[in-house]
FITI-849886 format. One record per atom (N, C-alpha, C): atom name; residue in three letters; y, z, x. Coordinates in pm, whole numbers, plus 50000, padded with zeros to 5 digits. Atoms other than C-alpha are relative to their C-alpha. Example, Ala and Ser with C-alpha at 12.3 -4.5 7.8 and 13.67 -1.06 7.14 Angstrom:
<sites>
 nuvo lummar     Y     Z     X
    N    ALA 49881 50000 50089
   CA    ALA 49550 50780 51230
    C    ALA 50120 50000 50090
    N    SER 49881 49994 49918
   CA    SER 49894 50714 51367
    C    SER 50109 50073 49923
</sites>
This chain:
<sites>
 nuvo lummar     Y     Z     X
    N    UNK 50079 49931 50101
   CA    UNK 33560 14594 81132
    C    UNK 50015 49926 49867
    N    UNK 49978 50016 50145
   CA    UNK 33482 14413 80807
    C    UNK 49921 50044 49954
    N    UNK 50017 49934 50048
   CA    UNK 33466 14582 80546
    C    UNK 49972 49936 49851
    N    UNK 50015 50097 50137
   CA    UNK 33436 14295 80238
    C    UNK 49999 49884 50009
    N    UNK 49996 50114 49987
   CA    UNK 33461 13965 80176
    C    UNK 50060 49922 49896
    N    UNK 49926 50023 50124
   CA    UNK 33671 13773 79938
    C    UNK 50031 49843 49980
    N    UNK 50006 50105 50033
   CA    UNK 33677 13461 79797
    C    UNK 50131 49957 49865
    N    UNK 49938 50047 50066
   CA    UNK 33971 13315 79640
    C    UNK 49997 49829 49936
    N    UNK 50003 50162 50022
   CA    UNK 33941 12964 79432
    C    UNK 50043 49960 49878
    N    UNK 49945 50063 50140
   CA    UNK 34081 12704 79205
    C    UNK 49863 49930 49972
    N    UNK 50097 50131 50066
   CA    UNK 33800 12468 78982
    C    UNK 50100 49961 49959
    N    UNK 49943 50134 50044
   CA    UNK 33961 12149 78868
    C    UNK 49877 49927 49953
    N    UNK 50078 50072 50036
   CA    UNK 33825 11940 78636
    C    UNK 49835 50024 49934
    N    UNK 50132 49928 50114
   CA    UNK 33609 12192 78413
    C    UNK 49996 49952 49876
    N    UNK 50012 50060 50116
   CA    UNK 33508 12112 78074
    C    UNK 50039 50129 49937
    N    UNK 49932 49889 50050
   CA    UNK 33752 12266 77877
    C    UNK 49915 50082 49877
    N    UNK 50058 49906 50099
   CA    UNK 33488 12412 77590
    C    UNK 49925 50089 50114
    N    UNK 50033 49907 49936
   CA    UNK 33358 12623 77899
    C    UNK 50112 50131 49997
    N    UNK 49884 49963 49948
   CA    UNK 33705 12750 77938
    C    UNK 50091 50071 49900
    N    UNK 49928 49981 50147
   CA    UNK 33835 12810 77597
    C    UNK 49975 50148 49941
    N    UNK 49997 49871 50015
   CA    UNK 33650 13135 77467
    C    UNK 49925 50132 50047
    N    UNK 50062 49877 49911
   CA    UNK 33547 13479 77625
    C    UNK 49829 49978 49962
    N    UNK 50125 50023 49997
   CA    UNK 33208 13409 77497
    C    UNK 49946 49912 50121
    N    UNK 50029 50068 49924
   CA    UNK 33162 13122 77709
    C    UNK 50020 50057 50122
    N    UNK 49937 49944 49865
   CA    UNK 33331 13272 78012
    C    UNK 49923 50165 50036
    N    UNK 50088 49925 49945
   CA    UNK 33159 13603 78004
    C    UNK 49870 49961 50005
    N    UNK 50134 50027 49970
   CA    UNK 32826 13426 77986
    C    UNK 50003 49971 50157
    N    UNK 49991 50064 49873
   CA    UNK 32903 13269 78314
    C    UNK 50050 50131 50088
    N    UNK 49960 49833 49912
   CA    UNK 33056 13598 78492
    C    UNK 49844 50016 50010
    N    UNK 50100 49876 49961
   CA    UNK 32768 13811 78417
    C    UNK 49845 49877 50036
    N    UNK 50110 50099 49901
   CA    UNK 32492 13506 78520
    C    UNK 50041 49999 50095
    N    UNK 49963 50031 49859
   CA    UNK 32677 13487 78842
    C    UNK 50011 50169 50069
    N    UNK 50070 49901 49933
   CA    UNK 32651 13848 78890
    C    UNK 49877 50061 50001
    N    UNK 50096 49989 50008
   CA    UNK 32328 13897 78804
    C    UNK 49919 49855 50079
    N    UNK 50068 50081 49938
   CA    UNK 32244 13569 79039
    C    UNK 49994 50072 50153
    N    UNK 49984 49980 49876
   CA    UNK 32400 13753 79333
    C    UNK 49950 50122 50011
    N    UNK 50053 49930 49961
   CA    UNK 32212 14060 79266
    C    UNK 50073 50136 49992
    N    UNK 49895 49962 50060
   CA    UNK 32549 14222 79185
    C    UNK 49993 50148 49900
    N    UNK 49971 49879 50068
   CA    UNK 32626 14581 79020
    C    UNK 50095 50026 49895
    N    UNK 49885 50020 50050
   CA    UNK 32800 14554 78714
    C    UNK 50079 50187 49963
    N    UNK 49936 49855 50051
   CA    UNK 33035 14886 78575
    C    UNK 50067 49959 49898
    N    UNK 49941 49983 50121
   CA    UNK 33234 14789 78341
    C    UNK 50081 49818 49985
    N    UNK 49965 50086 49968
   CA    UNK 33380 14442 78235
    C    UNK 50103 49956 49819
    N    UNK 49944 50062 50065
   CA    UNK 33682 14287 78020
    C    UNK 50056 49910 49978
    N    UNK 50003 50146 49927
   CA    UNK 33798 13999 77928
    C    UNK 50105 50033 49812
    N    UNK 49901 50061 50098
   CA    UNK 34130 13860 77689
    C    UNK 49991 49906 49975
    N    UNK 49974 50146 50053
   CA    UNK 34133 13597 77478
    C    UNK 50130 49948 49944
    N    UNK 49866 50031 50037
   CA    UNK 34475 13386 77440
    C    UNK 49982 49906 49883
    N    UNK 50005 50071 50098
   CA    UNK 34535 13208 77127
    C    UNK 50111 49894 50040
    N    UNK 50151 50004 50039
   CA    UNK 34466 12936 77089
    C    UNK 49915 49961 50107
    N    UNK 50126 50025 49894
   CA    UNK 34297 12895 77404
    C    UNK 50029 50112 50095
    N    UNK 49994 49949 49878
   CA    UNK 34238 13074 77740
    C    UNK 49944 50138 49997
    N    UNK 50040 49889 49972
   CA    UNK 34081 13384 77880
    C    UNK 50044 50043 50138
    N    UNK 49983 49921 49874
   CA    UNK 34177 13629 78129
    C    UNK 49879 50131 50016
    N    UNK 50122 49880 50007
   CA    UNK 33874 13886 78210
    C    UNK 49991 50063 50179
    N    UNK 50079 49929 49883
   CA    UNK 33710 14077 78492
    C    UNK 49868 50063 49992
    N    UNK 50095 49858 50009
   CA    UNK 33400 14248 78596
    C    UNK 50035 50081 50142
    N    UNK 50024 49902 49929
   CA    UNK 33410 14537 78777
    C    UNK 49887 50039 50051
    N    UNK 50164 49995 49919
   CA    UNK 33109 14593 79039
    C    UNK 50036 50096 50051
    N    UNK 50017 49875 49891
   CA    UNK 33018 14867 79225
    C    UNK 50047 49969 50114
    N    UNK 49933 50080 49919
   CA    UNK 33059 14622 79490
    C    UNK 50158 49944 50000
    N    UNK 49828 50014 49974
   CA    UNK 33448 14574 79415
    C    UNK 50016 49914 49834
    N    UNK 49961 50065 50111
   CA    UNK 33505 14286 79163
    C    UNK 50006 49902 49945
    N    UNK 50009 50115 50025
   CA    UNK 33503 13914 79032
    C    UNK 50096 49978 49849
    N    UNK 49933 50001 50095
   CA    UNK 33793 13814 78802
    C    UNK 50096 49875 49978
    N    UNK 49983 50155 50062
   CA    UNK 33916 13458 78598
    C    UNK 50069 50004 49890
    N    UNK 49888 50043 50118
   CA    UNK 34207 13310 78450
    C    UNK 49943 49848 49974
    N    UNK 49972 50195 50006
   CA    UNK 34157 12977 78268
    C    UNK 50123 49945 49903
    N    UNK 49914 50140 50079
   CA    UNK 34368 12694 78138
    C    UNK 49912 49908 49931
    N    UNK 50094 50108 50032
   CA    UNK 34130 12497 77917
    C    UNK 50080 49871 49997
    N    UNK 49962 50094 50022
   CA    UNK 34398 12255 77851
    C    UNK 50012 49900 50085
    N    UNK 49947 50048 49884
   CA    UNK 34443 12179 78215
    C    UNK 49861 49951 50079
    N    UNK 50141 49971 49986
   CA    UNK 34031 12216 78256
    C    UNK 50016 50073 50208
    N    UNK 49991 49957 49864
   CA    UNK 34125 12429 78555
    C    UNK 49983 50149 49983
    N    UNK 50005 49920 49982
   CA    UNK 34061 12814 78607
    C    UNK 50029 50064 50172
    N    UNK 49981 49934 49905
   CA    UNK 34142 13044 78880
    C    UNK 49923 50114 50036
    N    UNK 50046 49905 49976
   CA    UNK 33921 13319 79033
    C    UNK 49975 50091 50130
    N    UNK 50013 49885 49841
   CA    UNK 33848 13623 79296
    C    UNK 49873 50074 49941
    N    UNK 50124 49953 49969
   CA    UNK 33542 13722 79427
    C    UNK 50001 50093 50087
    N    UNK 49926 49899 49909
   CA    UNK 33598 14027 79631
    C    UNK 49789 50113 49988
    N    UNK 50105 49867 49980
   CA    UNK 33245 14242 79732
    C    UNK 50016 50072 50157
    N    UNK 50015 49957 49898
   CA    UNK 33166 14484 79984
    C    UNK 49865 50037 50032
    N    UNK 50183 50012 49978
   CA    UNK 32762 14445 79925
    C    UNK 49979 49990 50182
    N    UNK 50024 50093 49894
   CA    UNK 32745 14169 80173
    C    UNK 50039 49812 49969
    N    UNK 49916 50103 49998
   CA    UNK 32889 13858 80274
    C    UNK 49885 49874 49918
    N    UNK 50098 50055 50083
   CA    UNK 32556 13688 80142
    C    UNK 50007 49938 49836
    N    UNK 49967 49982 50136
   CA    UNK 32617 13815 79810
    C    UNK 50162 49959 49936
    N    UNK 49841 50069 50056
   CA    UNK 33006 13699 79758
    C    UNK 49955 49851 50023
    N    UNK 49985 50162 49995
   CA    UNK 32852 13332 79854
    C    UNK 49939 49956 49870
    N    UNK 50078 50083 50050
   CA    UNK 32583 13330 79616
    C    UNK 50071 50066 49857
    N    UNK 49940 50061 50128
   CA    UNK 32833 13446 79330
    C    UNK 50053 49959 49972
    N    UNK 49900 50127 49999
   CA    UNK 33118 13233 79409
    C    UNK 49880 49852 49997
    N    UNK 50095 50133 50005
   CA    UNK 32801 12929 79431
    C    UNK 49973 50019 49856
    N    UNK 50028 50019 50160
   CA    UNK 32673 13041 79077
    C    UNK 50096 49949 49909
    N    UNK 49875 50034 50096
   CA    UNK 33007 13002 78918
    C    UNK 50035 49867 50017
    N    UNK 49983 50138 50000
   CA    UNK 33027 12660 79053
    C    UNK 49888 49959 49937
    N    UNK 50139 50082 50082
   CA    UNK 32669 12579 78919
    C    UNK 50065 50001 49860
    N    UNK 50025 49964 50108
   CA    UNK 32776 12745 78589
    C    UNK 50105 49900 49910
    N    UNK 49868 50054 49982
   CA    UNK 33155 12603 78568
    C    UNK 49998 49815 50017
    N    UNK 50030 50079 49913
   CA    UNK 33041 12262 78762
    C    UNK 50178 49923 50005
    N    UNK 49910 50036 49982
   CA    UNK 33381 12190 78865
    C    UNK 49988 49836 50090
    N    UNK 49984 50117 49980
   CA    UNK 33522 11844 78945
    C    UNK 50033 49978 50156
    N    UNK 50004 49977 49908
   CA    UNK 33688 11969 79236
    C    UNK 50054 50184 50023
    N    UNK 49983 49889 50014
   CA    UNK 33738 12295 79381
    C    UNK 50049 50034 50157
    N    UNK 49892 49952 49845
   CA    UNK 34018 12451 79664
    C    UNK 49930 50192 49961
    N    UNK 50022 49868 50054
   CA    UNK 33899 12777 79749
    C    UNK 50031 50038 50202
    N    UNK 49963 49896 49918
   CA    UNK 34014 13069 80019
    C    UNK 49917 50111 50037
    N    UNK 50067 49864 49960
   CA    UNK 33803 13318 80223
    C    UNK 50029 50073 50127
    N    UNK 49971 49899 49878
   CA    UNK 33861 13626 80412
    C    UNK 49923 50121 50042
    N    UNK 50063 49879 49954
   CA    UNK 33705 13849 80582
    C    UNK 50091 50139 49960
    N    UNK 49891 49900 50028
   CA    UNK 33868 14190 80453
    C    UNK 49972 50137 50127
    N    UNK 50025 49885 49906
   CA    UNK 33908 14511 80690
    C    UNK 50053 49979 50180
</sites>
C-alpha cells in the first residue's frame, strides 16, 4: 500500500545568490508548487545571517522543505506528497529547473 512519495536530495553547485535570501528561495518553492499543481497552506521560511535559509511549505498534499549553504552553493531538500507520484516528480524537476544544480544526489521512497 503506498500511501506517498518522497523525495529526498542534495543540489551541488548552485549559484550561491539563489541560495542566500528567503526572497530568492521562496520564489522558487512556490513556482515549483504551483508547477506541480500543488496545494499550498501555509509556508515559512528563516533567514540566517549573513547567509542561508531554512523554510518550508506546507501542502495539503504533505510538504516540500530547504536548507541552504550559499557558501558551499549546495542546499538540501524533501519533497514528500500524497497527491500522486506524478506530482512529487514534477516538483522535485521544477526545483532543479529553478535551482539548476551542478550536480544533484537525490533519494526516493515509496512511503506506506
Amino acid at each position: 500500500m503506498t500511501v506517498g512519495w518522497h523525495i529526498l536530495a542534495e543540489f551541488y553547485d548552485v549559484n550561491p545568490d539563489l541560495l542566500k535570501n528567503v526572497s530568492s528561495v521562496r520564489r522558487v518553492l512556490e513556482k515549483a508548487v504551483e508547477d506541480a499543481k500543488l496545494t499550498p497552506i501555509r509556508s515559512h521560511y528563516h533567514q540566517f545571517e549573513p547567509h542561508g535559509v531554512t523554510g518550508f511549505v506546507l501542502l495539503e498534499e504533505s510538504h516540500i522543505s530547504i536548507h541552504t549553504w550559499p557558501e558551499h552553493g549546495y542546499l538540501a531538500l524533501d519533497v514528500f506528497t500524497c497527491s500522486s507520484e506524478e506530482q512529487t516528480w514534477e516538483a522535485f524537476e521544477a526545483l532543479k529547473r529553478e535551482f539548476k544544480p551542478g550536480k544533484v544526489v537525490h533519494f526516493y521512497k515509496e512511503r506506506g
